[in-house]
N, C-alpha and C positions, 0 to 999 in steps of 0.2 A: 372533411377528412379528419377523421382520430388521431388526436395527439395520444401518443402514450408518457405516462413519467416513471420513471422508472429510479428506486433505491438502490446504489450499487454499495452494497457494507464489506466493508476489507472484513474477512470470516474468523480472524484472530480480535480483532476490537471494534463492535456495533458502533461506537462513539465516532470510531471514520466512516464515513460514507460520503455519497456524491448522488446526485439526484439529477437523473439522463432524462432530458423530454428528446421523443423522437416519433415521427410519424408511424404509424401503423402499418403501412405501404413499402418503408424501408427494410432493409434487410438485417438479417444478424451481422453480417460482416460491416455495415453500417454504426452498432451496437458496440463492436467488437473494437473497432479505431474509438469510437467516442468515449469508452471505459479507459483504454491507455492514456486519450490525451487527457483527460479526465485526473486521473491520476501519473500523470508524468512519465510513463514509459515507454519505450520504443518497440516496435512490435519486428524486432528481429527473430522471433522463439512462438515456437508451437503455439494454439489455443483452441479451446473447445469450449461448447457451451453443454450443460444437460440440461432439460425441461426438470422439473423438479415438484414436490408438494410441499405442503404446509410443516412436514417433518423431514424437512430437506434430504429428500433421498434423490439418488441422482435416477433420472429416468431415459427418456430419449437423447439421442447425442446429436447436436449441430455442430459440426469441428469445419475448420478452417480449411481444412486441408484434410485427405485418407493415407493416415499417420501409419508407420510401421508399427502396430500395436492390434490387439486384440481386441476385436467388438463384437457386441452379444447380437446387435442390428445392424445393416450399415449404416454409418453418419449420413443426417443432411449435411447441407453444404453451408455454410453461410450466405456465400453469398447468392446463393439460390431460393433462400429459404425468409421466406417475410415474415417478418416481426408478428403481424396479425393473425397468420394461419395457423401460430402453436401458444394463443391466448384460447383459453380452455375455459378461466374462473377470473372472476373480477380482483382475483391478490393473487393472481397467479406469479410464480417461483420461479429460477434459473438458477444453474450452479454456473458458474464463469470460471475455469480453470487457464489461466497463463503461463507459460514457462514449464515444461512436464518437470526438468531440472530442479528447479527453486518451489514449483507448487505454490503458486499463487494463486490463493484460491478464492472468490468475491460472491458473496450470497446477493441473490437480485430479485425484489421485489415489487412487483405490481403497485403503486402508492396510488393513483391516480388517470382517469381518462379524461380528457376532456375536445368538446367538438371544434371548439375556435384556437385555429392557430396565431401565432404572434408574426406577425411580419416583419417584426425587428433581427427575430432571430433568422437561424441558418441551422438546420435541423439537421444530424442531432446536435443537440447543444448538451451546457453543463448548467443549470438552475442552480445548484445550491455545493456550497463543497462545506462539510464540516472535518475538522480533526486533521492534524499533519498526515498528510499520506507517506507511506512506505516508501525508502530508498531501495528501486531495483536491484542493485548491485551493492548492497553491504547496508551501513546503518551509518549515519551523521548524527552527529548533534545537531541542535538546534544554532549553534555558530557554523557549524560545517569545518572546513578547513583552518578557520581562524583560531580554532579550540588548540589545536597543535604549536601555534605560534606564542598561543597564551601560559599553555603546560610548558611550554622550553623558557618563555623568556621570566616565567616566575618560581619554575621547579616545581610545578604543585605535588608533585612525588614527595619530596625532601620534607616538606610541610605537612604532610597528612597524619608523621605518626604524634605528633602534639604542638603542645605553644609554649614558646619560649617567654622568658618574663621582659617585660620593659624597658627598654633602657639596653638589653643585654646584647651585645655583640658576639660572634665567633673571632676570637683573635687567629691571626695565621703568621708565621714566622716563616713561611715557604716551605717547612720540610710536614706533607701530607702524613705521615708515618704517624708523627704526634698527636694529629687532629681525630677527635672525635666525631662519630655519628650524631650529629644534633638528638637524632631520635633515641638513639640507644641512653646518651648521658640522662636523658628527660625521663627513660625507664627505669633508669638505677634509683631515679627520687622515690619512684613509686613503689617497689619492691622490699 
């Protein structure tokens, strides 16, 4: 049986991707969960796949479901439709569209066929992950929620418009009125 391996590139930055081995026998809706968990998301929201060429134009449509929307053919189905009967060329293409809402969109490439499967694995699997993947629902940092705890408990606001000298304190006598903007006093040197 055909292993396929499959590139999946977030379509905003080549540098993330994730590399899907999955049998040839399996289906797109097989494809379709392995790309989510792949990349961390929950498959609550529409999906479609299009077959595609070497200049990524979108072609035939494998969707998940017959969406309320307009089609030039009707979709296959996913999970009807096997991975091996819409491999056309040995680098063959998919466009992977998630979420019609947000447009998540993953270019998929053809890398690899090969005859011997691994029986360690549990197909489809995930062989290779590069580059932070995309947060479904908004953007993180790299601390995640701790960034918040660290911006409040140091003010990095108050500190961004310069650097104060050595040694030097904010004196405070209680009454706010008096007190300067650290920032604004450190602009008047400059002006």
């Amino acid at each position: 049986m055909a292993v396929l391996k499959f590139r999946v590139y977030l379509e905003e930055d080549e540098a993330i991707y994730r590399d899907i081995v999955i049998k040839h026998q399996q289906t797109f809706q097989d494809l379709h969960f392995a790309i989510l968990k792949a990349y961390e998301f929950d498959s609550k929201h529409p999906a479609t796949f299009y077959r595609s060429n070497d200049n990524w134009l979108r072609g035939r449509e494998i969707s998940f479901a017959r969406y309320d929307k307009m089609y030039k053919a009707e979709p296959l189905m996913m999970s009807e439709t096997l991975i091996g009967s819409e491999i056309m060329d040995p680098s063959q293409k998919f466009i992977y569209e998630y979420d019609f809402a947000k447009h998540w969109v993953f270019l998929i490439e053809l890398i690899n066929v090969s005859k011997e499967e691994n029986s360690k694995l549990t197909y489809p699997a995930t062989s290779r992950s590069e580059g932070i993947g995309p947060q479904q629902y908004g953007t993180k940092s790299l601390l995640g929620d701790k960034f918040a705890d660290i911006e409040e408990k140091y003010d990095l606001n108050e500190a961004a418009d310069g650097f104060g000298e050595e040694g030097e304190e904010r004196e405070s006598d209680g009454d706010d009125d008096d007190d300067m903007d650290l920032g604004e006093e450190q602009n008047e040197d400059f002006e």
